[in-house]
N, C-alpha and C positions, 0 to 999 in steps of 0.2 A: 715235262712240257705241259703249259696250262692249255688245255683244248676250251674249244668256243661253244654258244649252245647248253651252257647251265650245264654242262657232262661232270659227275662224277670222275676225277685223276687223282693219282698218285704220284705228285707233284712237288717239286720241290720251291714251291714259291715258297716267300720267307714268313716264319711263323708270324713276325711283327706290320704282316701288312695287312691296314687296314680297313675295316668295312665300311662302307659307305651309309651315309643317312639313309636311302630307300632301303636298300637291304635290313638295314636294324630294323625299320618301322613295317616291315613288311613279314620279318621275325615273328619283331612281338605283337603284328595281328592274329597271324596264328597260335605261335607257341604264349602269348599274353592273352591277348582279348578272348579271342577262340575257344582257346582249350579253359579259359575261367568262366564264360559266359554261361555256357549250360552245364558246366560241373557243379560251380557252384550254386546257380540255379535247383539242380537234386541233392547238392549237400544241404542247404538252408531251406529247402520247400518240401523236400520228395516226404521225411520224417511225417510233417503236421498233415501233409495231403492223405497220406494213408491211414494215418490215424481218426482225424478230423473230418475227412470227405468221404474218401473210400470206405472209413470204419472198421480198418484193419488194427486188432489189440497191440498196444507197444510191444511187448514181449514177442510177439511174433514178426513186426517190424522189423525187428535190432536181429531176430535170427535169421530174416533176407540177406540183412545187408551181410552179415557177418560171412554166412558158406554161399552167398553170391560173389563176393570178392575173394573169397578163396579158392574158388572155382576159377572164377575170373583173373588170378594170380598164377592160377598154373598154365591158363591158356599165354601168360605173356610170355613162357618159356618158348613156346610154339610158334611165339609171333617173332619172338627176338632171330630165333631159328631161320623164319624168312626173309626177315630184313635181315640179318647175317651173310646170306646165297643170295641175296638179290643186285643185279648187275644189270643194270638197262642203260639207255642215250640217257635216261631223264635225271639216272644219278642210283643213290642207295635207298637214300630213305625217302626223298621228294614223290618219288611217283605214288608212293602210299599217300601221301596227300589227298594226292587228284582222286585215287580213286576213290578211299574215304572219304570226303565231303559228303557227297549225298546220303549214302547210311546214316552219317553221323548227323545228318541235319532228320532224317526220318525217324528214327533213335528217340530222339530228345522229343519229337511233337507225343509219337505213340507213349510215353511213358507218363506223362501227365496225363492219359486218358481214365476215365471211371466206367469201367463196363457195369451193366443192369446185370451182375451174375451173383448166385449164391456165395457165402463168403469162402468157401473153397474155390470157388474160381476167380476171385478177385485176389484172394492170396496166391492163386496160379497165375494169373494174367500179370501180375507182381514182378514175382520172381522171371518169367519167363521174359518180360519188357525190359526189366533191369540188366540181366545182362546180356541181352541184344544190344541197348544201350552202350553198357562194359566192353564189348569184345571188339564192336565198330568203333565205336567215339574216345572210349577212354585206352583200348589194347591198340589195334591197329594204329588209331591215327595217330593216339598218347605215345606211343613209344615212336614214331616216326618223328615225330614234331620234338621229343626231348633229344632221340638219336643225332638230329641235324645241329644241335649245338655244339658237337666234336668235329662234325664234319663241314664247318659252315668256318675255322680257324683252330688253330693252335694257339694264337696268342691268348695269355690268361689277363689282359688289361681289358683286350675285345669280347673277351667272353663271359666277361663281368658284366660289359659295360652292355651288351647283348640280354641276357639274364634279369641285368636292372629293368634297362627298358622294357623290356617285357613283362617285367615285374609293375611299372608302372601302367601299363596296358591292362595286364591282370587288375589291376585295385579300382580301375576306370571300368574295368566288365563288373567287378563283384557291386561298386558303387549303384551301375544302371541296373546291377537284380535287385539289391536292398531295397532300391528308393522307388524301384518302378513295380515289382511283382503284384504286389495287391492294390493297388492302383491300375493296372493293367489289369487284375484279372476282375475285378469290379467294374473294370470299361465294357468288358466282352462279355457281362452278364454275372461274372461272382459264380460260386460253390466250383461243378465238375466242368461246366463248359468255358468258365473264364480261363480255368486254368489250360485247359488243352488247349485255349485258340491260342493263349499270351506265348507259351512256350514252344507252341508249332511256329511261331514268330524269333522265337530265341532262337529255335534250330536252325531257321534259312538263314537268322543271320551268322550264324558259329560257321555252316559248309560256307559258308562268304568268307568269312576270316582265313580257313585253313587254306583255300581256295588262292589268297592274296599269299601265302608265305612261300605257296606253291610256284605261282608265277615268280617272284619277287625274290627269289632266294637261290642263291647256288653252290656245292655242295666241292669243299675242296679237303681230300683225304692226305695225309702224309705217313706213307708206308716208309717203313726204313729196309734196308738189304731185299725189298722189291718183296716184301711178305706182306701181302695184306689179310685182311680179317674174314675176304673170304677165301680165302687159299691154305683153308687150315681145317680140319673138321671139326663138326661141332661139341663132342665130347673133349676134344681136345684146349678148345677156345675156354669151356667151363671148368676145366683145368688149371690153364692159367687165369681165370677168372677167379677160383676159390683161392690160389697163391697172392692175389694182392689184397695185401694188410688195408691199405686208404682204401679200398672200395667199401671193404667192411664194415670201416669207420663211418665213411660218408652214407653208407645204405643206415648204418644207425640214426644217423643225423636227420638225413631222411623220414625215418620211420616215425621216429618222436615227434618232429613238425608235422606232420602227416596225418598224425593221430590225434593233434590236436585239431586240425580240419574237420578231419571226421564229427570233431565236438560240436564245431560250431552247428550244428543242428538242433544243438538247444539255445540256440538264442533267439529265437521267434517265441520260445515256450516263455524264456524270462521275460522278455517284456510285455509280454499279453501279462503273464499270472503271477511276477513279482513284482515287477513295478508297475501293473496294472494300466497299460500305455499303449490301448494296442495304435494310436493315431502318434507313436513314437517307432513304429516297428521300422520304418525306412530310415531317420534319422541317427535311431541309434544305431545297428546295423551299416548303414551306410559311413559312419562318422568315422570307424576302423579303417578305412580303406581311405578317406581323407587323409585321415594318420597317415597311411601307408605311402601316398601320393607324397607327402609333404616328408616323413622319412628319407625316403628314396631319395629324394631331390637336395635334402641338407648332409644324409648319411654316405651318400656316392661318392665325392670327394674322399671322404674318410676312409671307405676301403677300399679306396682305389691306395691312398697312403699308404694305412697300416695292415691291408691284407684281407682276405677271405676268413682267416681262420678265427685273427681278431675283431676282426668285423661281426661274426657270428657270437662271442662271445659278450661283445656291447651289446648287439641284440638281444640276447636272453639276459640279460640285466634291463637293460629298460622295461620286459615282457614281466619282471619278477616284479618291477616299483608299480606296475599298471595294477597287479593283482593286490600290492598291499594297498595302494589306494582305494580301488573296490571294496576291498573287505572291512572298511571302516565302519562302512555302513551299505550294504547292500539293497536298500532300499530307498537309496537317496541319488534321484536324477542325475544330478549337477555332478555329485562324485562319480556316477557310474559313464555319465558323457567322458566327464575329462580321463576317466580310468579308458575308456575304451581308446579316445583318441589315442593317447599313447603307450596302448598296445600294439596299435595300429602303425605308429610310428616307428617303433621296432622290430617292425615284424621282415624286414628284411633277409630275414634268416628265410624266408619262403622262395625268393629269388635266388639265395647265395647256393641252393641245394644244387642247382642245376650243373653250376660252377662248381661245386664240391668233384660232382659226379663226373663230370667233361675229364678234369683235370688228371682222375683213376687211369683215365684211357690210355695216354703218353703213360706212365709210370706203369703200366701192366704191360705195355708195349716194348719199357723200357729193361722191363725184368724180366719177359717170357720171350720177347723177340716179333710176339703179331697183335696188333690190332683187333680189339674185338667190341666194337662200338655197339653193335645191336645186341647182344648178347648182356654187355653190361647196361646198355640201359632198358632191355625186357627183364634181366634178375630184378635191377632197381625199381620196376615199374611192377614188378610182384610186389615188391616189399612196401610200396605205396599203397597199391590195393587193399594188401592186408590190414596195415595201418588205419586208412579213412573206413576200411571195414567195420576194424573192430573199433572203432570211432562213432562210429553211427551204431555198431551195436550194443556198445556199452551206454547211449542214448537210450535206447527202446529199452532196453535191459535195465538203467538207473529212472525211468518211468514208471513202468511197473514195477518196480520196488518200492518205489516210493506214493504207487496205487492212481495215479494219475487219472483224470475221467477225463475221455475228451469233452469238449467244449462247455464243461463246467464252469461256472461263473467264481466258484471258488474252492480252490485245491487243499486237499490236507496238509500240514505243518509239516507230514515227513517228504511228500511232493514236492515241496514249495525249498525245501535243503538238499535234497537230489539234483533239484534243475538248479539251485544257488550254487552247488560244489564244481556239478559241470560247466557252469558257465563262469567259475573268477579259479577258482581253486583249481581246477587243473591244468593249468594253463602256465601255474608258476610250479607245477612238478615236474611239469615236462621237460620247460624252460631251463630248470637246475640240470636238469638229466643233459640238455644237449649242449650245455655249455661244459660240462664232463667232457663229452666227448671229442667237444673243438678242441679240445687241451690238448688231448692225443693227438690229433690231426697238424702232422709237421712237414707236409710238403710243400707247403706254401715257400719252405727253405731247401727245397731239393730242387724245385720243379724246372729253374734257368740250367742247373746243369744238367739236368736228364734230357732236355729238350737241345744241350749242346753234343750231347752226345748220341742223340736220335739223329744229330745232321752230318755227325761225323760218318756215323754208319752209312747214310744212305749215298752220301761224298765215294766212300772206298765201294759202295756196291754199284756204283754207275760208271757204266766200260768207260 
């Protein structure tokens, strides 16, 4: 029986029913706009700021990020743990919402700050800001806002089409950081105080976002024989967590787009110190996510067609022509606009994770017998950590190898091929790797029967 009041049930409404417009858009304000707005805001800024402003050396940079998100990857075990036992009127994962907003909008302002402290305490006010940021904004709220995409439907048309939308929300948040961050922080005065004001502005509005998915969203679970995910213990859940084969796959899938995220932190370096453009930095930047808008909107039909799994696979084929386009000539505008747009346009595969990941859920369910929606999305949101981790620390890491000065007017030959490899080149290594592993990935032709055999069950266990 579907109870009133946004309540978390264990319900046998039918998996093919659909959601409604407010609810989609209310989705992907949080789990879109929200959760891209000041992520990507620290993925694309946090690198140049510490370097550039603060004056923290690359190399120790890239080693923040890197056992900050490792750190920050084990706390998601801890978090999944609680959203796992979590049982209130407001639902599983929804009330972490509510509560996280305000952290997470506080999070984001403090992290953009530059304290007047010797550089061991700027490299401590660093680390220490970071993941405060990580454990409210990106743990707590990150795993509640991806948890509610299993618990928000079962259908895999609606959960795509959930996914996309928010996917197009995301490309609309990452568009207003590119085009607006140094513009913004030149409004509010430019160096350390532009940026604290522009991103204490991101934050209010990110807890706004998670705030709206909160209100706007309600959370419908389907136990089968009356086991749910939290009526199981947690050693046991990780159990049947390590026994399914697709989550595996999909956590790979994951991992590889994830890491390429992490990369994009070299792409304010290329356009200031390769193509020498820094009155390009929003256009080009922002022009991927163009793509992505305009992807989304031509590519959606298409996987609605032929699938998640081949849809990911298109993906990382357009992602591979983007890169040979680029490397024609790496120093040539025009190729590096249209290479970016249509990186941008397939990048798809950034939305389709989510959906990868949903769909583990029924098929762990389907082979263990319970539920374990927080648990698989706090492993998966480890595995993301690590990933954009070592993303951003193989940045600082391919910097200082490459001897990098900040704000040098001109970088040496082997800087200038460091910041060229990370920003075209790896992007079609990744791409190859995760189109690998779409190949494996075959439930896209299991998932109707497992899903008729999850109704049958719950059919025979209801008096």
């Amino acid at each position: 029986m579907q109870e009133a009041n946004n309540l978390t049930t264990y319900s046998d409404e039918s998996p093919g029913s659909k959601i409604s417009i407010k609810e989609t858009l209310s989705f992907a304000m949080g789990n879109g706009f929200a959760m891209f707005l000041a992520q990507m805001g620290a993925i694309m800024f946090l690198t140049i700021f510490w370097t550039d402003v603060v004056l923290i050396p690359a190399a120790i940079v890239g080693t923040i990020f890197l056992f900050s998100r490792i750190f920050d990857g084990f706390t998601d075990v801890l978090a999944g743990a609680i959203i796992h036992k979590t049982k209130t009127r407001m639902g599983k994962a929804r009330p972490w919402l509510l509560w996280m907003a305000l952290p997470s909008a506080f999070t984001v302002s403090i992290l953009f700050y530059a304290p007047d402290f010797s550089l061991a305490g700027k490299i401590a006010y660093a680390a220490i800001t970071y993941n405060l940021f990580a454990f409210f904004y990106l743990t707590m709220g990150g795993i509640a806002i991806l948890s509610s995409v299993s618990l928000i439907t079962q259908n895999q048309a609606e959960r795509s089409k959930l996914v996309m939308v928010a996917m197009i929300f995301s490309a609309i948040a990452s568009i207003v950081i590119s085009a607006a961050t140094y513009k913004g922080i030149e409004v509010f005065g430019g160096g350390s105080r532009g940026y604290f004001l522009f991103f204490t502005i991101i934050g209010i509005i990110t807890g706004l976002g998670i705030l709206i998915q909160f209100l706007g969203t309600k959370e419908r679970a389907f136990a089968s024989a009356g086991k749910t995910c939290d009526s199981i213990p947690w050693t046991t859940g990780m159990k049947h967590l390590i026994k399914n084969k697709y989550w595996w796959i999909a956590n790979g899938i994951t991992f590889f787009n994830l890491l390429f995220v992490g990369f994009m932190a070299i792409n304010i370096f290329f356009v200031v110190y390769v193509l020498k453009r820094q009155d390009m930095v929003g256009p080009v930047m922002g022009l991927q996510y163009v793509g992505l808008i305009v992807g989304s909107i031509v590519l959606m039909p298409v996987v609605k067609k032929i699938g998640k799994r081949k849809g990911l696979m298109l993906s990382t084929t357009i992602q591979i022509i983007a890169s040979i386009i680029m490397f024609i000539e790496p120093t040539s505008l025009p190729l590096i606009l249209i290479g970016i747009f249509i990186r941008g346009f397939g990048s798809i595969s950034i939305g389709l994770q989510q959906s990868f990941l949903a769909d583990t859920v029924e098929y762990g369910e389907w082979k263990c017998g319970a539920r374990t929606e927080g648990l698989c999305f706090s492993s998966a949101s480890f595995c993301m950590k690590v990933a954009t981790g070592l993303g951003g620390a193989m940045v600082g890491w391919m910097l200082a190898w490459g001897g990098y000065v900040p704000n040098a007017a001109q970088q040496s030959s082997k800087a200038l091929s460091a910041i060229t490899f990370m920003f075209i080149g790896s992007l079609a290594v990744l791409a190859i790797v995760q189109f690998i592993l779409a190949y494996f990935f075959k439930l896209d032709n299991e998932y109707n029967d497992i899903l008729r055999d999850l109704k049958n069950r719950r059919e025979k266990a209801t008096p």
